[in-house]
C-alpha positions as CSV (number, residue, x, y, z in Angstrom):
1,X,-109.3,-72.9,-102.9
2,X,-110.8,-71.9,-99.7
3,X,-110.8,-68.2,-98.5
4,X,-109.4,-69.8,-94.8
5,X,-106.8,-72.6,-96.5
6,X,-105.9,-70.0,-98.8
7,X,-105.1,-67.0,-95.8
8,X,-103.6,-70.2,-93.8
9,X,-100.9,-71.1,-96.4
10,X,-100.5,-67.6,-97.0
11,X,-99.3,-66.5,-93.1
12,X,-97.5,-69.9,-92.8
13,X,-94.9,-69.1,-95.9
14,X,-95.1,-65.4,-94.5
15,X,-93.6,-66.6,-91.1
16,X,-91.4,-68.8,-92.4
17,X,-89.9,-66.4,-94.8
18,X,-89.6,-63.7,-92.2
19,X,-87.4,-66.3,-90.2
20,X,-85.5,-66.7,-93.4
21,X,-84.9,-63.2,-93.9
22,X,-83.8,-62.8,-90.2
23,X,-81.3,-65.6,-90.8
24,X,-79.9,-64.6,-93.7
25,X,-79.1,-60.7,-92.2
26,X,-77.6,-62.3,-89.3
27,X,-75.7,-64.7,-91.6
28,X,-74.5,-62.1,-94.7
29,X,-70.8,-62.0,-95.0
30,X,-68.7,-59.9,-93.0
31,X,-67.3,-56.9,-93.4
32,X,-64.0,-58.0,-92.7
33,X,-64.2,-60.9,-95.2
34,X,-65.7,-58.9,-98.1
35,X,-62.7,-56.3,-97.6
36,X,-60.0,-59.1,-96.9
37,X,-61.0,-60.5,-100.4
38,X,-61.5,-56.4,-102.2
39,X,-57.8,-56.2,-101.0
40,X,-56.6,-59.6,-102.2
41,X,-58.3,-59.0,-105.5
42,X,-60.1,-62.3,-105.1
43,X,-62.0,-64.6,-102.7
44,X,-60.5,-67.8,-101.7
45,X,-62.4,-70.7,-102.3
46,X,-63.6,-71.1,-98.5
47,X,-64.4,-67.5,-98.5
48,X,-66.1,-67.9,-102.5
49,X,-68.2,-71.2,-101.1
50,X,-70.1,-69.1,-98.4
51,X,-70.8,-65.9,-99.9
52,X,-72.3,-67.7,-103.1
53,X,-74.1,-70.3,-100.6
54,X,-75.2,-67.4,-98.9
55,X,-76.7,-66.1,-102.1
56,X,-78.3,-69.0,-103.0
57,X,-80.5,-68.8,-100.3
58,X,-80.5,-65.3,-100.4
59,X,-82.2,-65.8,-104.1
60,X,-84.3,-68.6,-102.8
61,X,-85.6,-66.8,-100.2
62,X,-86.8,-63.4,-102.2
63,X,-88.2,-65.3,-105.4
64,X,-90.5,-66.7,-102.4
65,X,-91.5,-63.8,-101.1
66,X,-92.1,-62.1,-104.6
67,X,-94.7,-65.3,-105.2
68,X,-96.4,-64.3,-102.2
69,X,-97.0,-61.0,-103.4
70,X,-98.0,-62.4,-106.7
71,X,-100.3,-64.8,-105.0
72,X,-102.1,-62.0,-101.6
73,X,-102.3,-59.2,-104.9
74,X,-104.7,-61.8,-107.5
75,X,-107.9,-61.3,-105.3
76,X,-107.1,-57.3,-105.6
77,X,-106.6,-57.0,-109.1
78,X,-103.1,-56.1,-107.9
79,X,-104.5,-52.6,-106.7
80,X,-104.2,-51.2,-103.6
81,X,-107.9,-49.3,-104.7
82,X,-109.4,-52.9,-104.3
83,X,-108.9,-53.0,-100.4
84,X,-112.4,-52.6,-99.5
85,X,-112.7,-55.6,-97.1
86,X,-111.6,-57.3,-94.2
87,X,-110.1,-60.3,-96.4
88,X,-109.1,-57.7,-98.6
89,X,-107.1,-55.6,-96.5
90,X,-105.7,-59.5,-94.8
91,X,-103.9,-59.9,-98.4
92,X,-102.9,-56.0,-98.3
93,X,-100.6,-57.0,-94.7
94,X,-99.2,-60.0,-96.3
95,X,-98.1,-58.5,-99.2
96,X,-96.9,-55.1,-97.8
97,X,-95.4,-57.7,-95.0
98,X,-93.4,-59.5,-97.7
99,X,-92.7,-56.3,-99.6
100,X,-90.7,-55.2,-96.5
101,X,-89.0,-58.0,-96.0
102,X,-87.9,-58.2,-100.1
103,X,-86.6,-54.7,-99.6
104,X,-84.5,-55.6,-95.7
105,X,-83.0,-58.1,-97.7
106,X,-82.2,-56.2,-100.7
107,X,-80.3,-53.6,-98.5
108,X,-78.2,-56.0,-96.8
109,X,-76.7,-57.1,-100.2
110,X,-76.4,-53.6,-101.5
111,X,-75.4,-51.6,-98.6
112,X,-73.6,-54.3,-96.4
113,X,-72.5,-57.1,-98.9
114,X,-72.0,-55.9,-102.1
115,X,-69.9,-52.8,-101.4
116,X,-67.2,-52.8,-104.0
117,X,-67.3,-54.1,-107.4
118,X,-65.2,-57.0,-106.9
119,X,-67.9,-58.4,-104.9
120,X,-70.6,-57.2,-107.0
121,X,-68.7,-59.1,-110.1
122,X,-68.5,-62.3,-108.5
123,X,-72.4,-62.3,-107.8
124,X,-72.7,-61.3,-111.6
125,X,-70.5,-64.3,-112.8
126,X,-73.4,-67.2,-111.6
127,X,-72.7,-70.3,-110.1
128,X,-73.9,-73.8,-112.1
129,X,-72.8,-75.8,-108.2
130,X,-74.6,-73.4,-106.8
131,X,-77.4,-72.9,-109.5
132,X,-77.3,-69.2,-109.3
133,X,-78.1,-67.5,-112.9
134,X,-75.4,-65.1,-113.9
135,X,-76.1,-61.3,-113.5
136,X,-78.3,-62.1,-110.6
137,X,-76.7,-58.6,-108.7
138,X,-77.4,-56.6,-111.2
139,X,-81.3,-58.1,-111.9
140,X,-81.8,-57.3,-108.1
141,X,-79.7,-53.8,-108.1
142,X,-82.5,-52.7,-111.0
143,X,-85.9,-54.0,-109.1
144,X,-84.4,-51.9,-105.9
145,X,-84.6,-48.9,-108.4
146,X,-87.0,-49.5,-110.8
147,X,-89.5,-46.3,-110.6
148,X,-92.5,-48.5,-111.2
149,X,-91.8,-50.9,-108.6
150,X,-91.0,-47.6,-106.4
151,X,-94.0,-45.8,-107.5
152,X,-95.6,-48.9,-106.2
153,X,-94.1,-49.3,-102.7
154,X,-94.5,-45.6,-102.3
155,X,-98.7,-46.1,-102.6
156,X,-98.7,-48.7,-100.2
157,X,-97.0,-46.6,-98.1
158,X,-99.1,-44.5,-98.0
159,X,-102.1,-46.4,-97.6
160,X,-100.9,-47.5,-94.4
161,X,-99.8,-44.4,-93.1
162,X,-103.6,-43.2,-94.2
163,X,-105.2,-46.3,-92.4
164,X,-103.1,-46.4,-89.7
165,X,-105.8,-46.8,-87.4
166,X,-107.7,-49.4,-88.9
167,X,-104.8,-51.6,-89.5
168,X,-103.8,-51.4,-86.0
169,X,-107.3,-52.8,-85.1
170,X,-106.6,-55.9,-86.6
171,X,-103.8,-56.7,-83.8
172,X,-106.0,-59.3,-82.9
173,X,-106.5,-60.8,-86.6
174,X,-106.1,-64.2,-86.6
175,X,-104.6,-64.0,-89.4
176,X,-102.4,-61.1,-89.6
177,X,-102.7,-60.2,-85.9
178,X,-98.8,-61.0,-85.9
179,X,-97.8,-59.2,-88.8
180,X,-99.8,-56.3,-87.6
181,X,-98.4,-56.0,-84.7
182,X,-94.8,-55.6,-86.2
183,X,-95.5,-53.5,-89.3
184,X,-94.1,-50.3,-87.6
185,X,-90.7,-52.3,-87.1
186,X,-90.6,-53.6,-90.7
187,X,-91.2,-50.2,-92.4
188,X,-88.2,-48.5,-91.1
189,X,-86.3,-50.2,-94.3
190,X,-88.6,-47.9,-96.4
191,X,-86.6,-44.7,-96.6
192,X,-88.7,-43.0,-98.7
193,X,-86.4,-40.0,-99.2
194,X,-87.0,-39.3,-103.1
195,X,-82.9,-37.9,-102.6
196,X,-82.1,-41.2,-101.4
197,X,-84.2,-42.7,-104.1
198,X,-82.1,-41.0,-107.4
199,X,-78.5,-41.4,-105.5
200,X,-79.4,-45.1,-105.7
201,X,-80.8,-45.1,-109.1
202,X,-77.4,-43.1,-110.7
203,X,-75.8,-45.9,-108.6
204,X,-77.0,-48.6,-110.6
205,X,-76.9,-46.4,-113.9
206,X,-72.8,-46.5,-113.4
207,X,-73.4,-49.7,-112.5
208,X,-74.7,-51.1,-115.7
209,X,-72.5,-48.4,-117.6
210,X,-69.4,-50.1,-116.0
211,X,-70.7,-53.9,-116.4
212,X,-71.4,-53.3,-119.8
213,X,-67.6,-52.0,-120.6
214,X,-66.1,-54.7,-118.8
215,X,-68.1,-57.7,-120.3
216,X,-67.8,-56.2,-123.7
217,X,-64.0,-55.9,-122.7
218,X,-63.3,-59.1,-121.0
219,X,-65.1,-60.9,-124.0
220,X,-62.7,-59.6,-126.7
221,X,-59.2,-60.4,-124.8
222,X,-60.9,-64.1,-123.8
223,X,-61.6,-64.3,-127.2
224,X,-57.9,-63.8,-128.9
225,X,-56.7,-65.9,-125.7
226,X,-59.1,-68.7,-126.4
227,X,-57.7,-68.9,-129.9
228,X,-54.1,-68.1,-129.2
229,X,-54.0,-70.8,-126.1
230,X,-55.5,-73.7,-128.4
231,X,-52.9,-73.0,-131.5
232,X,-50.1,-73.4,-128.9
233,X,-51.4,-76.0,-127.0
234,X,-52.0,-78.1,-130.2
235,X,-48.1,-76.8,-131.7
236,X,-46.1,-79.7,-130.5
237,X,-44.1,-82.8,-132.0
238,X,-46.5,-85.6,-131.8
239,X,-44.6,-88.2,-133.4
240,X,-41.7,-88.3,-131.3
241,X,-42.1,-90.8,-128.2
242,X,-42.7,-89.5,-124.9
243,X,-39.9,-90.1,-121.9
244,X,-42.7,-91.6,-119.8
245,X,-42.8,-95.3,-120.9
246,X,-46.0,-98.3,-119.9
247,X,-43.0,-99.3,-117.6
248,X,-42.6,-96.1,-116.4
249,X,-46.7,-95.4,-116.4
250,X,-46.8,-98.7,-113.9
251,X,-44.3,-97.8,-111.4
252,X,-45.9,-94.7,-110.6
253,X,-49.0,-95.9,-110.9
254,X,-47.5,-98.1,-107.6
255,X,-46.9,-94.6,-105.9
256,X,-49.6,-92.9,-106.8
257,X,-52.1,-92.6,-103.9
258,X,-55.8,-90.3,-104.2
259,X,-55.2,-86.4,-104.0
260,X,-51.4,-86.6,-105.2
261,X,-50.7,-83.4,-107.7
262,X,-49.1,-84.1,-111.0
263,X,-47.0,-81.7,-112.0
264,X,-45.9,-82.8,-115.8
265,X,-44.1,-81.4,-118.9
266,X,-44.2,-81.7,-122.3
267,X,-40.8,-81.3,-124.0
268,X,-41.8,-80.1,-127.4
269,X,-44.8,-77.8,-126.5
270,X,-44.9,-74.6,-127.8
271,X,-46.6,-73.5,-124.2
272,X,-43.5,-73.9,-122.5
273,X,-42.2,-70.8,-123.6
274,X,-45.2,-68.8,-122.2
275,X,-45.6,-70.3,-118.6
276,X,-42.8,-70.1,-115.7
277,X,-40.0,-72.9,-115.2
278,X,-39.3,-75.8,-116.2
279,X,-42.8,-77.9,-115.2
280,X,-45.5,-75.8,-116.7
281,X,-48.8,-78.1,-116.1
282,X,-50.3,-80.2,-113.0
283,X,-53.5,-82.1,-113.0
284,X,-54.7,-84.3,-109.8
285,X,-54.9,-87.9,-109.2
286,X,-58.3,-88.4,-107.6
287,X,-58.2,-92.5,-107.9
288,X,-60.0,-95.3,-108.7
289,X,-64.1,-96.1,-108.8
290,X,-63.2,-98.1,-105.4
291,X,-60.6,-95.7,-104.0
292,X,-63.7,-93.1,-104.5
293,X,-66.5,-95.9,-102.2
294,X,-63.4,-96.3,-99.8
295,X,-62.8,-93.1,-99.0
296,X,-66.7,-92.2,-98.9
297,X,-66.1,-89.1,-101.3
298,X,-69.4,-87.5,-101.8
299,X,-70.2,-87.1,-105.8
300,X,-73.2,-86.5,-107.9
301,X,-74.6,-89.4,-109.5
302,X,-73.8,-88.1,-112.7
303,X,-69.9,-87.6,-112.0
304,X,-70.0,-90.9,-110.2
305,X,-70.4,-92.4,-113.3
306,X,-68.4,-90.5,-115.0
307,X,-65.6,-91.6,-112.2
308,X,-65.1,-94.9,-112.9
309,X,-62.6,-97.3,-114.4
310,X,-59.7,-95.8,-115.6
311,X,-60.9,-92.3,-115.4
312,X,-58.4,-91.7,-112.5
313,X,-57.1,-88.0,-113.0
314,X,-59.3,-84.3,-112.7
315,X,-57.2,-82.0,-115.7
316,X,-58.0,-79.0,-117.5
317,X,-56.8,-78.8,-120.6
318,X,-58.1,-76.8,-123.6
319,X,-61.2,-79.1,-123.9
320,X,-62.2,-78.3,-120.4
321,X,-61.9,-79.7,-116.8
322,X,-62.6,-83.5,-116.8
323,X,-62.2,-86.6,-115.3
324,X,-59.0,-88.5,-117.4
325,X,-57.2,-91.7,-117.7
326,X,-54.5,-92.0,-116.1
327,X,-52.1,-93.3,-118.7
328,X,-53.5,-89.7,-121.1
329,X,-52.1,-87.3,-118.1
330,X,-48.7,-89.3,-118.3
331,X,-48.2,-89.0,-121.7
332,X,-45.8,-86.7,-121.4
333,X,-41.7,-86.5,-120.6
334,X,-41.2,-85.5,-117.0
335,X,-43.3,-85.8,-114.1
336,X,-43.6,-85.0,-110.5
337,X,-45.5,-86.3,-108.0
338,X,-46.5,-84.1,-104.6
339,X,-48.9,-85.3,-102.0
340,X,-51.0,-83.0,-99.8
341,X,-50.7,-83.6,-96.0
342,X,-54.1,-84.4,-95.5
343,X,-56.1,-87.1,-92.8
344,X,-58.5,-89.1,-94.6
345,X,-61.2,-87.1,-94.0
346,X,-60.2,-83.7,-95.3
347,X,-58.8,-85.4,-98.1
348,X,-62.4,-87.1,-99.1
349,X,-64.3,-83.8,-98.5
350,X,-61.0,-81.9,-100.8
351,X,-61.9,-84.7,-103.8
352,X,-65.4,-84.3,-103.1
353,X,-65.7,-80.3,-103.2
354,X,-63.3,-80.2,-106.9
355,X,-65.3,-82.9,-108.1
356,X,-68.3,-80.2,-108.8
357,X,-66.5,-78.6,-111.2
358,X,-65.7,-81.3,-113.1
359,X,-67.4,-80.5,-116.8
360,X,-66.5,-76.7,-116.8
361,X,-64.7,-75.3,-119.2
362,X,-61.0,-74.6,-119.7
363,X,-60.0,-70.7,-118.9
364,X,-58.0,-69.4,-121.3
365,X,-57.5,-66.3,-119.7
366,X,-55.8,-67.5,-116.4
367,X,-58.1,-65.2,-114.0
368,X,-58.4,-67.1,-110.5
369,X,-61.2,-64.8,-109.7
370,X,-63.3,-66.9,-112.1
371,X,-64.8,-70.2,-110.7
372,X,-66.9,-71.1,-113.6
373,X,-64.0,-71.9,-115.8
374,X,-60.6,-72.7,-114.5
375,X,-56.7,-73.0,-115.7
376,X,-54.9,-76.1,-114.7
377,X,-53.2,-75.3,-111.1
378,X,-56.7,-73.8,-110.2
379,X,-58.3,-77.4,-110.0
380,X,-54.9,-77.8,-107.4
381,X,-56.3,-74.7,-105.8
382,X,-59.8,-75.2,-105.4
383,X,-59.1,-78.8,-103.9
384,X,-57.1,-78.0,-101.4
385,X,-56.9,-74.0,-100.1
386,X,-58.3,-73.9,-96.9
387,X,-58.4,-77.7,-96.5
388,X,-57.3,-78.8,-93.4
389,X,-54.0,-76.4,-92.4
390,X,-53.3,-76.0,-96.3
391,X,-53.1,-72.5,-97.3
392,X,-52.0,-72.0,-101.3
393,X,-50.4,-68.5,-101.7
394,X,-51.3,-67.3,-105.1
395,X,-48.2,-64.6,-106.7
396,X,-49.3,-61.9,-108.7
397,X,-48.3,-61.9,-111.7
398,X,-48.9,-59.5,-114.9
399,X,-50.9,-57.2,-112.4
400,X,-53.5,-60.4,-111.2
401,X,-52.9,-63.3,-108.6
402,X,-51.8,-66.7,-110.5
403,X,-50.6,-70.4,-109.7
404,X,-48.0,-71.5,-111.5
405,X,-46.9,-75.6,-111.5
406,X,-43.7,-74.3,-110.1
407,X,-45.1,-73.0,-106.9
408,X,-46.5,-76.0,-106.3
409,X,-43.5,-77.2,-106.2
410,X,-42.3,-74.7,-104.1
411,X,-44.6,-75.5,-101.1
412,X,-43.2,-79.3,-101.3
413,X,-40.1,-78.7,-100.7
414,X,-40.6,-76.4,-98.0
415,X,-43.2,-79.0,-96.5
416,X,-46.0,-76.4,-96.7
417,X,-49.0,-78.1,-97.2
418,X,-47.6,-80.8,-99.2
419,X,-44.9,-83.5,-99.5
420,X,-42.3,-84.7,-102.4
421,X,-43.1,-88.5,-103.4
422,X,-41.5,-89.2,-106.9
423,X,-39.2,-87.0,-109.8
424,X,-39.1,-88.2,-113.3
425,X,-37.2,-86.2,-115.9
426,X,-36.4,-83.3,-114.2
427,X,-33.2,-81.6,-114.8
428,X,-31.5,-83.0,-112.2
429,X,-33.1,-86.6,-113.0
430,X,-33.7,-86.6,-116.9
431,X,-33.4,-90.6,-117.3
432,X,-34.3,-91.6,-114.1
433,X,-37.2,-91.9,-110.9
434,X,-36.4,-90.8,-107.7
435,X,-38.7,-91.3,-104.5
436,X,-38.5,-89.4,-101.1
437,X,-35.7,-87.0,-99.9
438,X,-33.8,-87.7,-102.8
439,X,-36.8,-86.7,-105.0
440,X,-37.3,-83.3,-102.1
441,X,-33.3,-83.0,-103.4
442,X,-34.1,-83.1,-107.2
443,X,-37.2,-80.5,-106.9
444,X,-35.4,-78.3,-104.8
445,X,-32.4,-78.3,-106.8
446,X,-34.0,-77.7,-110.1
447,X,-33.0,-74.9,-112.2
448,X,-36.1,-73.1,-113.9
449,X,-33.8,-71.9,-116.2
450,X,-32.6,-74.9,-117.5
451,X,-34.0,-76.8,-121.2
452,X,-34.1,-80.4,-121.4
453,X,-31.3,-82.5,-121.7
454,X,-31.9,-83.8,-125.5
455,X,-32.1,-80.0,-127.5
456,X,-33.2,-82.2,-130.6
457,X,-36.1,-83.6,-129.1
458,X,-37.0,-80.6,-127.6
459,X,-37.5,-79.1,-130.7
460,X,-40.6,-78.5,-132.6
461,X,-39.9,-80.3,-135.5
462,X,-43.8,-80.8,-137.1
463,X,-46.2,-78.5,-136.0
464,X,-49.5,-79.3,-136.7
């Protein structure tokens, strides 16, 4: 390539990325948000969408500069000894350039961002919507106090403090005139207090110490919860006929309209007697192939066509969080039916936003801090929190914030955020469907006490 294309391409990616590291300081998450979520123990899904989208480009934005580092330090033999020239010491600005800029932006996320470790884990967990590797944080936490990559800085330092003189010479450099001008600026990120230096590096030291504990921790419990949540799910009578008949199946599937919750129960499973009230599952009508073109709901190509036909309903269950027939999600022997009170609009961008995670997996462990794998309600949670004037509470719950079917049901009848359409087989309704206020009437009467009607069917008479 050219010496002038090359130096050209080189100042152009250097000024953009400086814009893009001014952006993203001026951008980073606020203090006040970051602490809101420390407190809660978790960041809402609005609150979750922008930091990770903000780390996205935060990610984007560094591996950039590190390739122009990688590309201005080839012609020196990546030595600062090789600066000898004038085209020489034009690659030694744009590199020491970016270098500043790498390490503004890795202080904003360790100093301003990333304060506490509940922030610090979600950046760890990754993000497939987002395509963000996991343990990203910690990747950038070690480069910040690697001694090599220190060692390094700290000779370029000192080059330019040495060559002070000649560098500011080249303020009229066509092609680092700019950069030149604002070195002195950009340096003030580079404490180079060696005190600084090791309070950073014990920093990360208890950093990896801690991850390391935790993972190894939180692997184990997932584990026996993995295994104990599919023996349980799978421990139910399945030759006994469910309550929810095809006549049954078509009359609701009259009612149903896109974005209604399904809040269902299963008589004879052996989950019931782990989860709180009566209706222990909900899963969320999303609609029809054409309900999806009508309502403009923006998809992937790949869950487009994985939302067609009959694939109507978005459920986790133990085999993950997929799109589901219909007639599969009623299978079962009571059923509600809430709908969110939602225009059009924020209705088609709630479908559109839990569409993404359709395909992960099924979280055995119930934490709502997790977004790469989520429980049941959390697919209710993720659509709609923040949508419109929805706000879902979460209760805490064995010391961690939860969603349980029956909260869901709560909101309804209290009108918050949603609305009661249709009851089947509730307590106060076990043979029967009831629509509107009378069906406000049966949810808000129910007793979460209270077992099904039929004690021989509710029994689990083959488990398999």
């Amino acid at each position: 390539m050219p010496v002038e294309e090359f130096f050209t391409g080189c100042r152009r990616a250097v000024t953009a990325l400086a814009a893009g590291v001014d952006e993203l300081c001026t951008t980073a998450p606020d203090a006040e948000t970051i602490t809101a979520a420390a407190d809660r123990g978790l960041f809402r899904p609005e609150e979750e969408s922008a930091l990770l989208s903000w780390f996205a480009r935060f990610l984007s934005v560094r591996s950039e500069l590190w390739e122009v580092i990688g590309d201005v330090s080839a012609p020196l033999d990546g030595s600062v000894g090789r600066v000898l020239d004038t085209n020489g010491w034009r690659c030694f600005v744009l590199g020491y350039t970016a270098a500043c800029l790498i390490v503004r932006l890795d202080r904003v996320l360790l100093e301003d961002v990333a304060r506490d470790s509940l922030t610090q884990r979600k950046l760890n967990e990754g993000s497939r919507l987002h395509r963000i590797p996991r343990k990203q944080y910690t990747a950038i936490f070690e480069s910040f106090t690697n001694p090599g990559k220190a060692r390094q800085m700290e000779q370029a330092m000192r080059l330019a403090r040495s060559q002070r003189r000649l560098l500011d010479a080249m303020i009229d450099d066509p092609v680092v005139g700019d950069f030149v001008a604002r070195l002195h600026e950009r340096e003030k990120v580079l404490e180079p207090s060696r005190r600084r230096y090791l309070a950073l590096l014990m920093n990360y030291l208890v950093h990896t110490f801690r991850r390391r504990g935790a993972s190894a921790r939180q692997q184990a419990v997932f584990a026996v919860l993995e295994t104990g949540g599919r023996t349980a799910s799978e421990l139910r009578d399945q030759w006994s006929t469910c309550k929810v008949d095809e006549a049954l199946r078509n009359r609701l599937d009259a009612l149903l309209q896109p974005g209604d919750v399904l809040i269902t129960r299963h008589d004879r499973s052996l989950t019931n007697l782990f989860l709180p009230g009566f209706w222990p599952h909900a899963a969320l009508y999303i609609g029809s192939e054409d309900d999806r073109r009508e309502m403009n709901v923006s998809v992937d190509e790949d869950r487009a066509t994985r939302w067609s036909g009959d694939r109507r309903v978005l459920e986790a269950l133990k085999d993950g969080v997929l799109f589901r027939p219909l007639e599969t999600t009623l299978a079962v022997d009571a059923v509600a039916v809430i709908r969110p009170q939602l225009d059009q609009a924020d209705l088609a961008r709630a479908l559109g936003r839990i569409a993404e995670y359709e395909g992960m997996l099924y979280n055995f462990d119930f934490d709502f801090f997790r977004s790469d794998r989520l429980v049941c309600t959390e697919v209710v949670y993720r659509a709609y929190d923040g949508i419109g004037s929805i706000r879902i509470p979460l209760q805490e719950r064995s010391g961690r914030p939860t969603l349980s079917a029956e909260d869901l049901l709560d909101l309804a009848v209290a009108g918050q955020g949603f609305d009661p359409v249709a009851v089947y087989g509730g307590p106060s309704c076990p043979d029967r469907l009831v629509e509107g206020e009378e069906a406000r009437d049966a949810i808000s009467t129910r007793n979460r006490d209270l077992q099904p009607a039929s004690t021989e069917r509710a029994e689990v008479t083959n488990p398999s």
